[in-house]
C-alpha angles and dihedrals in degrees: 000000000000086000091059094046089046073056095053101048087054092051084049083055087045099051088042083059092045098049093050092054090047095058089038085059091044097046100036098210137070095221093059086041091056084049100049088053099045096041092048117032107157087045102055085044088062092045085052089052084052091052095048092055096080091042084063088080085072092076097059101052145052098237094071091153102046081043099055093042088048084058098044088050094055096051095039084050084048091047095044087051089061098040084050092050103052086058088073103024139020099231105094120221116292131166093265091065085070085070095058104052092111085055090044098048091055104057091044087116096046097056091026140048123239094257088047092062092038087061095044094050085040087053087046102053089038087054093053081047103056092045080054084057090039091053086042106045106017117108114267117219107245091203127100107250103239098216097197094056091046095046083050097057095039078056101059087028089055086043105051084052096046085051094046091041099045090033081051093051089043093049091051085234085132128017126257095197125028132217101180112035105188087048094051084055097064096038106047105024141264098261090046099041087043093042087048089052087057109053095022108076137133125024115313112235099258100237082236097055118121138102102287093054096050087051098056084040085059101044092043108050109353096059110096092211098058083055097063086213103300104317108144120211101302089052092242112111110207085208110076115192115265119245095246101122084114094075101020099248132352121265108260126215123182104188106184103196114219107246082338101168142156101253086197090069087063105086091218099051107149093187114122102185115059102247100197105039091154099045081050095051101043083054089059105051098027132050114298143144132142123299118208110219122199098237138038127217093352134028103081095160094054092060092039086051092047082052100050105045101025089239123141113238092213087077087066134075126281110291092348125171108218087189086065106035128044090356082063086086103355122098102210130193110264136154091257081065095043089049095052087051087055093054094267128140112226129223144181117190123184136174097213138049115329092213088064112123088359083280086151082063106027105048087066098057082048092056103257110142092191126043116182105188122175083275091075101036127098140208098028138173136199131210124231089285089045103250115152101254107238091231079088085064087059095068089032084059103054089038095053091045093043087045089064119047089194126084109277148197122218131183102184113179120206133222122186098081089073127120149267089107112189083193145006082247091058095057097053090047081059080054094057108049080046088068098041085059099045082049091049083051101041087044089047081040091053100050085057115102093205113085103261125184117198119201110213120190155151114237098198133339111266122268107270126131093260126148121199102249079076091056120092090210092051088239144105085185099062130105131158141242148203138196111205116188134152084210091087098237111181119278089244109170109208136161104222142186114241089233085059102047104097087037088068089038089063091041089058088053093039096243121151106179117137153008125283083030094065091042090059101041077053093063095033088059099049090055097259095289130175098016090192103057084039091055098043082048093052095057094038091058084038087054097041090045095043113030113000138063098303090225090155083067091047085262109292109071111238085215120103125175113264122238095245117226112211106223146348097251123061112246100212130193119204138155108018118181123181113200135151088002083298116124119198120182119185123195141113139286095019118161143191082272101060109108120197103231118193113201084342103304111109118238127216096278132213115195109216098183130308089285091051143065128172148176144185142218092014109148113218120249128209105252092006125180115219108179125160117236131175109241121189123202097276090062099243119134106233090181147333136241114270104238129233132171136005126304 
């Protein structure tokens, strides 16, 4: 027994040590690493106890030694992620991140050169070597492991850490839930903030959560009576109703711009040419304000995901992904859903994969009934990282709107403003074309007779090493946005949530559907008093939408996932002849992205035109299939060609 608890106390060494390179990897710097330490002592003591608990394993088995340098691999891999991460964003690794691997592994050439991931795959294969060296040539104990004894010191070992860790969360030594990731990182450690990110997902049930709350919830703020449409306390709305009885709504656009950022808020901007003049100016003459975002660098689909549902991110886990997470499976209240009750259609439009983030999934439980990713468009072009340029949502834009005939509503997220960013010039020459696009869309806008209202708006700031004492507003969490709209809505400057955007757009338009709209007009009218009460309410109607007994629905949600429709075009197959192991497909709307399949396994494509497919060297089969999907780069099929004709 003495022997195993000598043991312990060496694991314990060996996790201080480990704990100590994993910071080091995460900071960077020794220096950061003294200060860390110093300034947080007890801290760094329970980081020390999460580090210990895969070292236990040790005691139960012969291979002490394998066993305790399996444990201390998997954290410094975990610690030289991060490390590897924050070089390109500013969101640290968090379980989440392991989610997202399929998405990681296809854009290494975009953030690494080819030696760079050579190396890496070179360090990794020389790390599973050497703990083939360490289970060959390492001692192995002789004794008999005495299961009892070691289950008996794992116990008090286990429960020493659960007491410290749960005395150290009561306490509020160290956060529960974070507001600011990339802060709590550096506050609380690497192995507490990831291990947090594990187990801590999801929206926690409020202590005051039950019926009786969400009905006074209901009748106080949700009701739109009670609202008066839209007058705040003084009766007077500052929001008159727009003149569009004529056409029965506006047409509504929500463009989120990928990093998109004013560089002359940062205090070091070396840019000498303004490279967003019409942003600037529209910003100037229309409705604008900041808009504070939940991530930094990294994390578009969390704002997108703010934007869309009204919900605030800070309920979640840690880094969480609600895309892929409860809106797996979940239908959840959004404006896409409020505007189809109101006789909209509902689009999503994106230039770049439509599997990211799982959105070919995702924008139907969010109430979209068309989704144009990069898949379905046509006559693209990439900038020098190979990001689709936005002038192509321009076109998807007018085509979506003149494909219709209805009113309709369109989030359309853009992609060419995402890092890698050789330079800082690079990136405003992204800027640049940004604006250029956004000016091509407000000018097609404008020749339009209908009301239109375009949303205009950052998603995150880009990923550079800047602090917020650089920045003139005082925030690394601060976009901005802009409501363009030839209905002469009032100029109303006003700094906004992202959670509360579409909540003041509606306002503008004096709309009141739905719910978390209503509960944030609400807020917004009565000048944004009493934070505290707005923000538990908030999580008590997200958990009750989300996860709970959806009593503010009358328990049972009205919202059911739509059946998404890829594209706007049809992509048609028509006459299909297989001769001489040639196969020829003729049809419309194909695109560089229309893959001959052939009983469901893809052949090597070549796009003719978007009348043409063919493909080579493929030897004919008895009852063959040919068929005609759209496969992205990750290989997975988003739709196939409707057929027509014979073959």
């Amino acid at each position: 027994m003495k022997r195993l608890w000598k043991l312990l106390g060496m694991l314990l060494i060996a996790a201080f040590l480990m704990n100590l390179a994993v910071e080091l990897a995460s900071r960077k710097s020794l220096s950061s690493l003294a200060d860390y330490v110093r300034g947080r002592p007890l801290v760094f003591l329970v980081n020390t106890l999460l580090v210990l608990i895969p070292f236990l394993p040790a005691l139960f088995v012969k291979r002490k030694f394998f066993a305790a340098a399996a444990a201390g691999t998997a954290w410094m891999a975990a610690g030289v992620t991060n490390g590897v991460l924050l070089l390109f964003r500013t969101t640290p690794f968090t379980a989440t991140d392991l989610r997202l691997v399929k998405y990681a592994a296809a854009l290494l050439t975009t953030y690494f050169s080819w030696w760079q991931i050579v190396a890496g795959a070179a360090s990794a294969a020389g790390t599973a070597a050497l703990c083939v060296f360490i289970w060959k040539k390492a001692p192995v104990d002789s004794r008999p492991v005495n299961l009892t004894q070691s289950a008996c010191v794992a116990a008090v070992g286990m429960a020493v850490i659960w007491g410290v860790l749960d005395l150290a969360m009561m306490s509020g030594l160290v956060a529960v839930r974070f507001g600011n990731i990339g802060q709590a990182y550096m506050d609380y450690g690497f192995p507490y903030c990831f291990a947090n990110s594990v187990f801590n997902t999801g929206i926690a049930r409020p202590e005051e959560y039950d019926r009786q709350v969400v009905a006074e919830l209901e009748q106080e703020e949700l009701v739109p009576e009670n609202m008066d449409a839209g007058k705040g306390r003084d009766g007077r709305s500052p929001y008159p109703r727009p003149d569009s009885a004529k056409y029965g709504g506006p047409d509504i656009i929500m463009v989120q711009l990928e990093s998109f950022f004013d560089p002359e808020l940062w205090k070091k901007n070396p840019a000498e040419e303004d490279p967003i003049p019409f942003f600037r100016y529209l910003a100037r003459q229309y409705p604008s304000g900041y808009l504070s975002v939940p991530s930094v660098g990294a994390g578009t689909a969390n704002t997108e995901f703010e934007c869309i549902t009204g919900m605030n991110l800070d309920f979640f886990g840690p880094g969480e992904y609600p895309y892929k997470t409860v809106l797996q499976k979940t239908a959840c209240e959004s404006i896409a859903f409020t505007m189809r009750e109101m006789g909209c259609r509902t689009h999503a439009i994106h230039n770049n994969e439509g599997t990211f983030y799982d959105r070919h999934k995702v924008f139907s439980q969010l109430g979209f009934e068309t989704f144009t990713p990069i898949e379905y468009m046509y006559d693209i072009t990439k900038n020098p990282m190979g990001w689709c340029r936005d002038e192509v949502l321009a076109d998807e834009i007018i085509k979506t709107l003149d494909s219709s005939g209805e009113q309709d509503f369109i989030y359309a997220i853009s992609v060419q403003g995402h890092g890698k960013y050789p330079s800082f010039a690079y990136y405003c020459e992204q800027l640049r074309d940004m604006d250029l696009f956004v000016e091509k869309l407000v000018y097609q806008l404008a020749r339009r007779e209908k009301p239109v209202v375009l949303v205009l708006y950052g998603d995150h700031l880009p990923g550079f090493e800047w602090s917020q004492e650089e920045m003139a507003n005082g925030s690394l969490f601060q976009t901005q946005y802009v409501i363009w709209n030839n209905m002469k809505l009032p100029k109303v400057r006003r700094d906004l949530e992202a959670y509360q955007l579409t909540a003041h757009l509606l306002n503008l338009l004096d709309i009141h559907e739905g719910t978390m709209t209503r509960f944030h007009q609400h807020h917004l009218d009565e000048g944004g008093s009493d934070e505290e009460e707005y923000l538990e309410a908030m999580q008590v109607l997200e958990y009750d939408i989300l996860y709970g007994e959806q009593e503010v629905y009358g328990g049972e949600s009205p919202y059911e996932a739509t059946r998404l429709q890829m594209g706007i075009l049809p992509i048609v197959q028509k006459q299909t002849t297989h001769e001489q192991e040639k196969i020829l497909v003729e049809g419309e709307n194909f695109n560089g992205y229309s893959t001959i399949c052939v009983n469901g396994k893809p052949v090597d494509t070549v796009l003719e035109g978007r009348g043409c497919l063919r493909a080579n060297r493929v030897p004919y089969k008895e009852d063959e299939e040919i068929t005609v999907w759209q496969i992205g780069r990750d290989k997975v099929p988003l739709g196939m060609a409707r057929k027509e004709g014979g073959s």
